[in-house]
N, C-alpha and C positions, 0 to 999 in steps of 0.2 A: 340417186346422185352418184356420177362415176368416182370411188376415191384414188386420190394423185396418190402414184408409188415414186421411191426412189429407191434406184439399181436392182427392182424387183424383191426386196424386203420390206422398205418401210413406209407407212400406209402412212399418210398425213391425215388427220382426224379433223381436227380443228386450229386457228388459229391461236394463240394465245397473246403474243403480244408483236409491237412492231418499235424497230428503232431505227437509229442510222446506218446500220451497217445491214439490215433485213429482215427478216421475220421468224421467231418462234413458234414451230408448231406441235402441236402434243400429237404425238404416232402412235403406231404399236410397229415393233419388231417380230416379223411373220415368223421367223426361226423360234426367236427365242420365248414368243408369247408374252410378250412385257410391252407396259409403256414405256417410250422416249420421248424426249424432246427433240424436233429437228431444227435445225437454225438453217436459213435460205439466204442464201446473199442476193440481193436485190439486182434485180436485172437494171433496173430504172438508175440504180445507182453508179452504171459505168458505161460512159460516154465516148469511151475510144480502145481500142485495140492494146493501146500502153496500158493504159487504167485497167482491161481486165487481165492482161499480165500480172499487173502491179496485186489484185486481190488476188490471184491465184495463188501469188507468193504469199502473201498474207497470209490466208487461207490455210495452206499446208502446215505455217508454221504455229499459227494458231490451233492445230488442229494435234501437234505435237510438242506444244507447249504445254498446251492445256492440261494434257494427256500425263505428261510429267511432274506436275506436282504433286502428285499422289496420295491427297489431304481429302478428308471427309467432309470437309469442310466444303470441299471445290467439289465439282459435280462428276463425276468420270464420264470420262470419253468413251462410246463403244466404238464408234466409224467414222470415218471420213471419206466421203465421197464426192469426186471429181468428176463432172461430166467431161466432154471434149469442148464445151462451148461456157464462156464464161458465166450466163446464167443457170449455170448446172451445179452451184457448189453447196455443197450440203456437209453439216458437222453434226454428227449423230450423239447425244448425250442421254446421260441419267434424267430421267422426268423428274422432278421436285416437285411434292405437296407442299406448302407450306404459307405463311402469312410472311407478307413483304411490312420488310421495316417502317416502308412508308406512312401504311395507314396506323402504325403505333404512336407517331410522332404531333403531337399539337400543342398547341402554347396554352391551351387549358390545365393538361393534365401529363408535366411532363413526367418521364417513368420514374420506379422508384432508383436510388440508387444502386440499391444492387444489380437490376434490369440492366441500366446503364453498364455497371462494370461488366460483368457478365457476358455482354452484346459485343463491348469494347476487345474484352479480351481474347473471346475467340475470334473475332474479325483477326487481332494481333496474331494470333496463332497461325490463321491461314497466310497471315502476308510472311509472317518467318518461313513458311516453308516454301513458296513464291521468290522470295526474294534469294534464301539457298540459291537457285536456279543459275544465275537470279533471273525473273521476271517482273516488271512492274507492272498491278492493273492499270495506272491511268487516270481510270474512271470510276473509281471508288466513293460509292453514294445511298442511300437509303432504299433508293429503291433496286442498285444491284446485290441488296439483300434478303435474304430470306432467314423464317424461323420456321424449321421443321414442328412437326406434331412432336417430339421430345424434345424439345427447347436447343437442339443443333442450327447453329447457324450457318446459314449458305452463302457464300460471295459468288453470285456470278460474273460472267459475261469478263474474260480475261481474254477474252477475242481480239480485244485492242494492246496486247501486252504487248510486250519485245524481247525478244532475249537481246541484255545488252553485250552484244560486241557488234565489231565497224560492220560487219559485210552485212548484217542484219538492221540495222540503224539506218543505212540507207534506206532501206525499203521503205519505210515511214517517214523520214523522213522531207513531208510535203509541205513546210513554213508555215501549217499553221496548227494551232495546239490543240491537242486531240485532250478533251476532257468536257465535266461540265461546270460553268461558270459559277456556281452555289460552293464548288468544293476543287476546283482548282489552284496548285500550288504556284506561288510567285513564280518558279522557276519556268514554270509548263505557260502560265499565262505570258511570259517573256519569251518563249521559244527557245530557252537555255537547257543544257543539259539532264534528263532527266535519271534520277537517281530513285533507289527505293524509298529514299527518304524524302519523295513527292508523296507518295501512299501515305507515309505518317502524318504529314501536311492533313490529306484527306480524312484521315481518321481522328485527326483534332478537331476537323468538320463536323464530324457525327457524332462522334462523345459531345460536343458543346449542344450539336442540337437535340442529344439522348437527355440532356440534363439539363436544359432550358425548353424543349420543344418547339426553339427558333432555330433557325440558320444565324451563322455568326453575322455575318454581314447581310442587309437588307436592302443594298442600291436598286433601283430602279431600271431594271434591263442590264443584259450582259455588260456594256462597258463599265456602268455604273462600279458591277460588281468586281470586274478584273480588275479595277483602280484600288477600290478599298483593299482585295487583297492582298495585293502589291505594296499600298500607302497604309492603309489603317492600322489602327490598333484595335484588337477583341476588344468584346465589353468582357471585365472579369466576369465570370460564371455567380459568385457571391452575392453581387450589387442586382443580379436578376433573382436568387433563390439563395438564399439563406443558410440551408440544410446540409449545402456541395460540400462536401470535405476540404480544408484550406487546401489539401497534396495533392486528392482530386485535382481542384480548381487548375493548381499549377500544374501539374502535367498535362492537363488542356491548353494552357497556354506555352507550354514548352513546344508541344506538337505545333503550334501551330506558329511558331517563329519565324519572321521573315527570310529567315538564312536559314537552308539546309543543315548546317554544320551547329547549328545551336537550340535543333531538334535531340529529342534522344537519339541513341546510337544505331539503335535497330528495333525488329520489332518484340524480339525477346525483352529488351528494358523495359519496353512500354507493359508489355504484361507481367513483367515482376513489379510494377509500380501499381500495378491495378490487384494485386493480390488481397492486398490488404481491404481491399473494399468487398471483394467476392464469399459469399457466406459459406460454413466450413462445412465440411463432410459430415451428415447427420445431422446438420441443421434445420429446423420446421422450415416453412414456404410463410411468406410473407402473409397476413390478413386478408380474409380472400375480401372484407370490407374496408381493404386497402383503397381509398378512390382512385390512387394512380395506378393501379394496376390497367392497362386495356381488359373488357371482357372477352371473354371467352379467347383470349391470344396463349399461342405455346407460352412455357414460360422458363426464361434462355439459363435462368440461374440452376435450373435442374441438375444439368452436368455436374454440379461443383457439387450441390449439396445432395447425389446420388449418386457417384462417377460410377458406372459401367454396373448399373443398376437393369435387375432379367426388365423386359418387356412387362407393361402391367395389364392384362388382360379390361377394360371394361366389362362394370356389372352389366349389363345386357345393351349389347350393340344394336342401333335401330334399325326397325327393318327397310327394305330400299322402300317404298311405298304403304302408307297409311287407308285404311278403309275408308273409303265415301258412299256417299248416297249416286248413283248414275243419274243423269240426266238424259232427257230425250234431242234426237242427233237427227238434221234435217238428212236426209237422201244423200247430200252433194257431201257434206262433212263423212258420211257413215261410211259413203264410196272411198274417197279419199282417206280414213282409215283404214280401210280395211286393206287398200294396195301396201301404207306404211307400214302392218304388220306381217302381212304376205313378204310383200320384200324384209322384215328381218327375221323371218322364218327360214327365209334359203339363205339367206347371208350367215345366219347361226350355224346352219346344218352344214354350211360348206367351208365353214370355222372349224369345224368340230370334225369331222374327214381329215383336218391337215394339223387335230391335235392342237388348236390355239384358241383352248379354254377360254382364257382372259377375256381375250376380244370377243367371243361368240358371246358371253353372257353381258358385254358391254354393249352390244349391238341390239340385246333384247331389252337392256336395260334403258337407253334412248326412245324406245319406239315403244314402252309401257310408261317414259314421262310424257312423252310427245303422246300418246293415245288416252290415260287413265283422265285426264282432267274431262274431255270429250265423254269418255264412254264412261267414266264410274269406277270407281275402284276397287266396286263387289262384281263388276260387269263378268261374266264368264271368262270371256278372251283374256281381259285383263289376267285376274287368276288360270289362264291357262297359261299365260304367258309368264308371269311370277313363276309358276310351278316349273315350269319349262329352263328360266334362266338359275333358279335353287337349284335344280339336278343338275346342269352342265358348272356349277360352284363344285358340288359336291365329286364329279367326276375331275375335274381339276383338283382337288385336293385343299379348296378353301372351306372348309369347315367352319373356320369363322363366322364367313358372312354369311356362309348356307344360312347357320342354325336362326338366327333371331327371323331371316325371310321363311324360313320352315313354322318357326314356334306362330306368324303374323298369319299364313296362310290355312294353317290349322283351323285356328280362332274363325276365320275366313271362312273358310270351308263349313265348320263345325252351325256358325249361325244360319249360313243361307241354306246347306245341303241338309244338316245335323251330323250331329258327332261320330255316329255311327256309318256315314256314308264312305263309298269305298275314297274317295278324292280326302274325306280328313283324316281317316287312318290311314290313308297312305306319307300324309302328310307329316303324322304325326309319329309314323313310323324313322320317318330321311330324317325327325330334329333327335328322337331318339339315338340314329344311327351318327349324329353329327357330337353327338354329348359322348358318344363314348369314345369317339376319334380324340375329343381334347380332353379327355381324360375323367369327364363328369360320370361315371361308373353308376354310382346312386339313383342319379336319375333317371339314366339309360334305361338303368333295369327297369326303374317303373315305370317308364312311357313304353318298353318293348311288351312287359306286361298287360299291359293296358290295353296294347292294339290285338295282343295274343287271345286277350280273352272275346273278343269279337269277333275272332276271325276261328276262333276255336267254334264259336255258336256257328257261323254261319255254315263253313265246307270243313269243319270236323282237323283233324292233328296233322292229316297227310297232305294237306293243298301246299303248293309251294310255296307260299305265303308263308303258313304254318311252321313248315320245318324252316326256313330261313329264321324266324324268329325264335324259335327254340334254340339252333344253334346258337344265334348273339345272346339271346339272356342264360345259354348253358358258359359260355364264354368269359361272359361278363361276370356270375359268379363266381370264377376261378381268382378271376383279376379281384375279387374283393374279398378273397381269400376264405369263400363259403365252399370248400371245396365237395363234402357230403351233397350237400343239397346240388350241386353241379352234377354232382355223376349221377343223381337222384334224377335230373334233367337229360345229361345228354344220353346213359343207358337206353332209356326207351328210343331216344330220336335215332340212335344206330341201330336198333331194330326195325325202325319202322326206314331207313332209308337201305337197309338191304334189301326190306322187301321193295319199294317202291324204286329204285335210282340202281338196284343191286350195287356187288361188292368191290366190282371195277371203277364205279363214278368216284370223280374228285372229292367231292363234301362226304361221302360216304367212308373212304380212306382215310378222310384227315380227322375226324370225329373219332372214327376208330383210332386211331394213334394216337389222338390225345388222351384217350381212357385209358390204352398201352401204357401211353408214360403217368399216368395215375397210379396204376396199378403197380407199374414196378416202384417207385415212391412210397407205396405202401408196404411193400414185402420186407 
């Protein structure tokens, strides 16, 4: 399959999602070897020569709007790119992993309160620093949110924002209200002037339905909906759940006031009002047999109760593919694999030519899910292909994922071949080599040990195999501060590689200079 480039960088992969203004695709940046997201503005969506004027303007300003807010919150901008014809417009962003607020939300089980605050407050965060700008999103709603893998909350899609002053106002200004009808503010549903204090509007929408698991108003189709917003009164949050804090309660119905002017001030009051709910620095994490907890979702109260807390490594990361039994593969499937692994064999190799790790091992990593169900998960190809995308981790410098696919292909290796085969000691050599990069020193030693003593039986101290491993476990005792028994180690390996490498090679010189600086250490 040919994949679409745009301005010769960035590779569209797949789609991800689609809206009114066009489509989300997860890329990779050929330069820089990373995923992005690319956002496409819809060709379908502009019907005359004004109209693609009119998005090009858009476009640009979106594209250094966005760029300006400079919150973690917001996604960063890397590129913006303009074709010469209006379906050419492209806005190049941070890729986000994350779970959308959406699917946390239900009238079963809504979250706990502190989730609610938490969620509340950093949304509040990002529109203070939006609104500085100022910019308004607009469109502020559950699902243009996201919760990072450490409980950081994302707002996207500020595409539709404005910087407010006159000469930019027009540009948007097309008589009819740009938002959506669930979490639109009176003023935006009336076509009247929009302020940052429409976003609070919107964000008494979310808080009510964080802490109900309903939408405030339930009419019957957009009109339904613009009426109540405009006429209705909330249901107090109370009379639905019991539990809401009375000041809670009322700063949900502050936000969501029919008059701009008898909302909070900004978004800063709104998150000094939500303080008091958010749990302090040091504090446990809620019961993990909390029922309102969603399972397995980030959890957003983190921040507060860990601010600027290191990264926490998981106990053992899983590996990209599980062991199966193979199954037998008519001709016509076996054929048709085996083109899909051939083509991500050269598609790797000519990844890896231009230095863009990431994608080469992502490219092998598709075409071992898309192949392993077929062929087996012990299937040879399969494991040469696993094997294949662990090394080019390893040569990128991702030690993390390497190791748990090193430690799975071992095991791998170890049942079908046996443990002594050269494919699981080599295996088991890359997870060794992978525990001393992040620091696992203990173990290192004894998995390089392990592979040393086999390879000592088979071609003897001098195979290259051999001295490689000598050097890391002579290295690695330094690092564990067994320094004797290190020079016990590397003494004989620089004899034996002057004779074999002589006293010009590289590894030969640096061995020797490392006993140099032993030595004068010792005098």
């Amino acid at each position: 399959m040919r994949i679409r480039k745009v301005a010769e960088r960035y590779e569209l992969i797949e789609e991800i999602s689609s809206g009114g203004m066009g489509t989300v695709w997860r890329g990779y940046d050929a330069v820089l070897d990373r995923e992005v997201a690319v956002k496409l503005i819809r060709a379908d969506a502009v019907s005359s020569k004004a109209q693609a004027e009119e998005f090009a303007k858009r476009f640009r300003r979106e594209a250094r709007v966005t760029a300006r807010i400079g919150h973690h919150g917001v996604p960063q901008v890397h590129d913006a790119v303009l074709d010469h014809t209006y379906d050419r417009l492209y806005l190049v962003m941070e890729y986000v992993r994350g779970t959308s607020l959406r699917t946390l939300l239900t009238p079963k089980r809504p979250l706990p309160i502190s989730w609610a605050a938490a969620i509340a407050a950093q949304i509040a965060t990002v529109l203070s620093h939006a609104h500085a700008i100022p910019v308004v999103h607009r469109d502020l709603k559950p699902d243009n949110v996201l919760i990072a893998a450490g409980g950081t909350v994302k707002v996207l899609d500020f595409g539709i924002a404005t910087i407010l002053r006159t000469d930019a106002t027009r540009l948007t200004a097309t008589g009819n209200p740009i938002g959506t009808s669930c979490y639109m503010s009176p003023e935006q549903i009336m076509c009247a002037q929009i302020t940052p204090h429409s976003d609070l509007y919107a964000l008494g929408c979310v808080l009510h339905e964080l802490l109900s698991g309903k939408p405030v108003f339930d009419g019957d189709g957009d009109y339904a909906l613009m009426h109540q917003h405009v006429n209705a009164s909330p249901q107090p949050l109370r009379a639905a759940r019991s539990d809401v804090p009375p000041d809670l309660e009322l700063l949900t119905l502050d936000l969501l006031a029919k008059s701009s002017k008898h909302r909070p001030a900004n978004a800063y009051e709104v998150y000094e009002r939500l303080l008091a709910f958010l749990p302090l620095p040091g504090s446990a994490p809620p019961s993990v047999d909390d029922a309102a907890i969603p399972i397995g979702a980030p959890d957003p109260t983190l921040l507060y109760r860990r601010p600027n807390a290191p990264l926490q490594r998981s106990a053992k990361p899983s590996a990209a593919v599980e062991d199966d039994v193979p199954v037998a593969l008519s001709s016509h499937v076996d054929t048709r694999l085996c083109e899909v692994i051939r083509v991500a064999y050269d598609k790797s190799a000519q990844l890896l030519d231009e230095e863009r790790y990431t994608q080469a091992a992502d490219v092998l990593q598709r075409a071992i899910a898309q192949s392993a169900a077929a062929l087996g998960k012990k299937s040879p190809r399969i494991l040469k292909m696993r094997t294949r995308r662990a090394a080019i981790l390893i040569v990128g410098g991702d030690y993390q994922r390497a190791l748990p696919e090193f430690d799975s292909l071992t095991d791998a290796y170890s049942r079908t071949l046996g443990s002594t085969s050269p494919e699981a000691l080599e295996c088991l050599q890359e997870a060794a080599h992978c525990r001393a990069e992040l620091g696992q020193a203990t173990a290192a030693l004894r998995q390089f040990q392990q592979v040393l003593t086999h390879v000592r039986a088979a071609g003897g101290d001098a195979s290259p195999t051999a001295l490689d491993l000598r050097r890391s476990i002579g290295v690695l005792l330094l690092s564990e501060g067994k320094t004797l028994e290190a020079v016990s180690f590397l003494q004989p390996l620089y004899d034996d590689l002057l004779l074999v490498q002589g006293p010009q090679d590289e590894e030969t010189e640096e061995v020797g200079n490392i006993l140099a600086r032993l030595h004068f250490t010792e005098d």
